[in-house]
N, C-alpha and C positions, 0 to 999 in steps of 0.2 A: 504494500500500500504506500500510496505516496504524497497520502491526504495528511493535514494539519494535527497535531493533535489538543487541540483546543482555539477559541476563538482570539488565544491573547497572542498565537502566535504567527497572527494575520496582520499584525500592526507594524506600519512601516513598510517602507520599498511603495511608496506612492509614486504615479506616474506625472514626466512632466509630459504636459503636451503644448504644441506649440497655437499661440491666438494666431490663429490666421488673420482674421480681418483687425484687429488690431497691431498686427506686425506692419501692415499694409498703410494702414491709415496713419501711423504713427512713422514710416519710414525707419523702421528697425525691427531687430527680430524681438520678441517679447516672446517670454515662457511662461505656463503654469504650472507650479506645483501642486496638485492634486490631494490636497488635505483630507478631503472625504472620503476619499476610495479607501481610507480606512475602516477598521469594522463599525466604528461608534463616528464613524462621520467628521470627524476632526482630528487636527494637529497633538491634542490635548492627549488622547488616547496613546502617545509617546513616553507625557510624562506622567500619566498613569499607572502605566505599566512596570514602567523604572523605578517611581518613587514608593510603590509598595512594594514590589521586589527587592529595594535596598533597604529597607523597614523591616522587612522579613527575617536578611542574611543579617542584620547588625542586631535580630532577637528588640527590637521597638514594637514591634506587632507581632504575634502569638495567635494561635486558633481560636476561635472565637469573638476576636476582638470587631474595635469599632473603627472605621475613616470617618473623620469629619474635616470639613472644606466648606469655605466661604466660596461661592461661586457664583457666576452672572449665569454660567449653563454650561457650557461644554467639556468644563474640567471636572462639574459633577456627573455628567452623564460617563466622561468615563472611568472616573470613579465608582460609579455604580456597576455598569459591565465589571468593572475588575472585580467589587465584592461580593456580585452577583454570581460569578463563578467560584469563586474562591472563599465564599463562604464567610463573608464579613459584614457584620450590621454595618448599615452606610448611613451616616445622616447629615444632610444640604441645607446651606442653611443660604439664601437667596435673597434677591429683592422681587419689589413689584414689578418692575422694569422685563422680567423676565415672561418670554414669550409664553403662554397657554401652550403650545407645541414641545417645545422644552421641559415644561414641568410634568407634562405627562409622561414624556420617555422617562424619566429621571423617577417615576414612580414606578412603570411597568418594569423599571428592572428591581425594584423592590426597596426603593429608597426610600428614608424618611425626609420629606419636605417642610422646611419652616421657613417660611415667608417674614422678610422685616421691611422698613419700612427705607425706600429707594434712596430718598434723602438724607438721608442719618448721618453722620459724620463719623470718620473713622474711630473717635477716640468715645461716641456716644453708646451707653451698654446697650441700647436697643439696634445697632449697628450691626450688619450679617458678620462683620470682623471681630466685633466685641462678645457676641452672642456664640459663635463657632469656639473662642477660645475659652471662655468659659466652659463650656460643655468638655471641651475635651481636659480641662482642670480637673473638672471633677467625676472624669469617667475613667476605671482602672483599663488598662492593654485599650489604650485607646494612641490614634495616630491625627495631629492637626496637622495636615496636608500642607498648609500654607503659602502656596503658592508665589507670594508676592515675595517670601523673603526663603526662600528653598532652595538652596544652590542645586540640587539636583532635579531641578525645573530647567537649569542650562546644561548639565550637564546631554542630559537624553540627550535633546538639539544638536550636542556639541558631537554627539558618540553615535547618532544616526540619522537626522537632519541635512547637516553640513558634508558628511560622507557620502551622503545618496545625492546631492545635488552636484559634488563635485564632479562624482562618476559619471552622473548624467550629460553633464555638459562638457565632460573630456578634457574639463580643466577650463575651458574656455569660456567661462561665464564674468562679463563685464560689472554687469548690477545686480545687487539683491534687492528685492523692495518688500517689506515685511511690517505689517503694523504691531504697533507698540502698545499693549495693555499687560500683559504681569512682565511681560518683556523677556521670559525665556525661550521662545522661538526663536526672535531675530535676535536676540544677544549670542547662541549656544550655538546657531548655525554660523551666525556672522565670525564671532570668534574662533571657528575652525577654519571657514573659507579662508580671510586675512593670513593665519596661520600660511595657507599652502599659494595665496596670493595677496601681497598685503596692498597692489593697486586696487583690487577690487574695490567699489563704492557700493556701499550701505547705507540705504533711506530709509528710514522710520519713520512710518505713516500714523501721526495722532489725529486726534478729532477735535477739533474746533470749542472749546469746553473743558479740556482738558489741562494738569500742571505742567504735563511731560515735557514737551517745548517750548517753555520759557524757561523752566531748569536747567536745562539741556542747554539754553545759549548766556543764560546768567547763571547758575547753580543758585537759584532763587526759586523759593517754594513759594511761589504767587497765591495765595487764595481767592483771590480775587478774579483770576484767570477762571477756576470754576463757573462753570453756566450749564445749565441740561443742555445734552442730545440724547438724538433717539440710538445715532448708532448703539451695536453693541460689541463687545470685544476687542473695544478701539480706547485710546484712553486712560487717564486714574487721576483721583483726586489721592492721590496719597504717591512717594515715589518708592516703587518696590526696588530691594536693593536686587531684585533679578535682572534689571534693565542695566545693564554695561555699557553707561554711554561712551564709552572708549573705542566701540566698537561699530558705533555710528555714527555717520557721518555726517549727515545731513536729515532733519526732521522737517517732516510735509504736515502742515495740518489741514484736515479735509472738512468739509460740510458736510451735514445728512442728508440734503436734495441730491446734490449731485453725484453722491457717491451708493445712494441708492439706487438712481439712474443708471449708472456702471452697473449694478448688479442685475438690474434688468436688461441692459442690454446684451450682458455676456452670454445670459440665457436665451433669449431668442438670436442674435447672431452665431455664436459657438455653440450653444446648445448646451452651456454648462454652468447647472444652478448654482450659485454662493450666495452666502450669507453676508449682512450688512455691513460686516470686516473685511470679506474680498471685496465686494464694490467698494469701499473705501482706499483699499489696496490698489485697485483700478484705477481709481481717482490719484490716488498717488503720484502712480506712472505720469496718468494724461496732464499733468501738473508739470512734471518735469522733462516735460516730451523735448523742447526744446536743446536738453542735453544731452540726448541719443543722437549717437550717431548711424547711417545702416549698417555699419559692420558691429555695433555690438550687440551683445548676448543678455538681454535683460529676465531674468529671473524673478517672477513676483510667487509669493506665499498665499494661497487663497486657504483660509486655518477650516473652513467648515461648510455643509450642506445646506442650499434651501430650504431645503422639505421643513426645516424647523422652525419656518419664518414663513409660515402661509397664511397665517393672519394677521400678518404684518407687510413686510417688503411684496411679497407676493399676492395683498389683498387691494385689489384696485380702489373698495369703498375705505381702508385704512391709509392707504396713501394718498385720497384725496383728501381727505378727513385731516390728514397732518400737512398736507398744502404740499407735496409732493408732486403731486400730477395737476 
């Protein structure tokens, strides 16, 4: 037989494929990396699988025990998969911001869901950050995931992210373009690329709302910079020490009109659904078009599925509703 022997060892080895009509229109070659053709539909399902596996070997997590994680959605979801097989009470602890799509998968895999409240400030107890790490204080063989300050959130990235991309593009890849929300994607890949090319240039695509780029060009924690969007998985009001800004080089920040437009146009042009972080990701590129050249090899990170966002991005009476359309 030459079948898998479980669903966790499907993760990773995502395909790039090339935008046609964006290589076109853009007069460059442009790539995507295919985050969803993972089993749990995202990038996250990387460091899922890593960081409870290195919990395991280092004896932090034992049979039985618990994962708990602050999450907007895709890092509980695969969270869930992994303790859905492996036999770990999971419990998510989220905002309202998070899609009805989302919260269902994250329950069918038998997760406990607790909803707080979107606005809450990091340092507030009613906060999904405040609330997460309480719980896991006071729960025995229990694991706080913690994404935003986890260095084995860059490492995955670093150890099979950044190896797959390099393979794929035969060394030859000019740009990376990867949006910046816990920041171990584009920190863990970029930190490898640079390694094996340190011309390579790396854009970190924030959301308009966000602290990350103006940090990033004063190491000044703005609060003031905060404003709602709708994207999601784009962003932070708080700066996780997972984002290495040493390793980016330049930061885009995007709107949520237009970068939900990218996501709808990739799906009916290419045929391939993302979520409001690829279209942001997209928007990134078409931001910085002007410095492609056509011989380079531009490389963007789309982290997650549509399917998750269909009463949202994907709902035409939702996106008129938010002045989108």
């Amino acid at each position: 037989m030459t079948g898998k022997n479980n669903i966790l060892e499907t993760v990773g080895n995502t395909p790039l494929i090339r935008l046609q009509r964006l290589s076109e229109e853009l007069n460059t070659q442009v790539w995507a990396k295919l985050e969803a053709a993972n089993p749990g539909h995202s990038a996250k399902d990387r460091i899922a699988h890593y960081i409870i596996a290195k919990a395991e070997e280092e004896g932090v997590l034992s049979p039985g025990g618990t994962i708990i994680e602050s999450t907007s959605g895709n890092t509980g979801r695969s969270l869930a998969m992994v303790a859905a097989l492996k036999g770990y009470h999971c419990v998510l602890f989220t905002t309202t911001k998070i899609s009805k799509e989302k919260k269902a998968v994250l329950e069918a895999y038998g997760a406990e869901v607790i909803m707080c409240p979107k606005d809450a400030k990091p340092d507030d107890p009613e906060s999904y950050y405040s609330r997460a790490r309480m719980l896991h204080e006071e729960t025995c063989n229990s694991i706080y995931v913690n994404q935003y300050y986890n260095e084995a959130n860059v490492e995955a990235h670093y150890h099979g992210t950044g190896p797959e991309i390099w393979q794929q593009t035969g060394g030859e890849i000019t740009h990376y373009v990867c949006c910046v929300g816990t920041g171990g994607t584009i920190s863990g890949t970029a930190k490898y690329l640079k390694e094996q090319k340190n011309s390579l240039r790396v854009l970190g695509v924030d959301a308009v709302g966000s602290v990350l780029t103006k940090f990033a060009r004063t190491g000044q924690l703005d609060e003031t910079e905060i404003k709602p969007y709708k994207l999601e998985g784009v962003g932070k009001n708080i700066i996780p020490s997972t984002v290495l800004f040493e390793y980016i080089d330049e930061f885009i920040q995007v709107q949520d009109k237009p970068s939900l437009l990218q996501a709808l146009k990739l799906s009916r042009e290419e045929a391939i659904m993302t979520g409001p972080s690829g279209g942001a990701a997209l928007e990134g590129v078409f931001q910085y078009r002007e410095h492609f050249g056509p011989q380079d090899k531009v490389v963007v990170l789309l982290p997650d599925h549509g399917i998750s966002y269909l009463s949202k991005l994907y709902n035409e009476k939702w996106m008129k509703k938010n002045g989108f359309l």
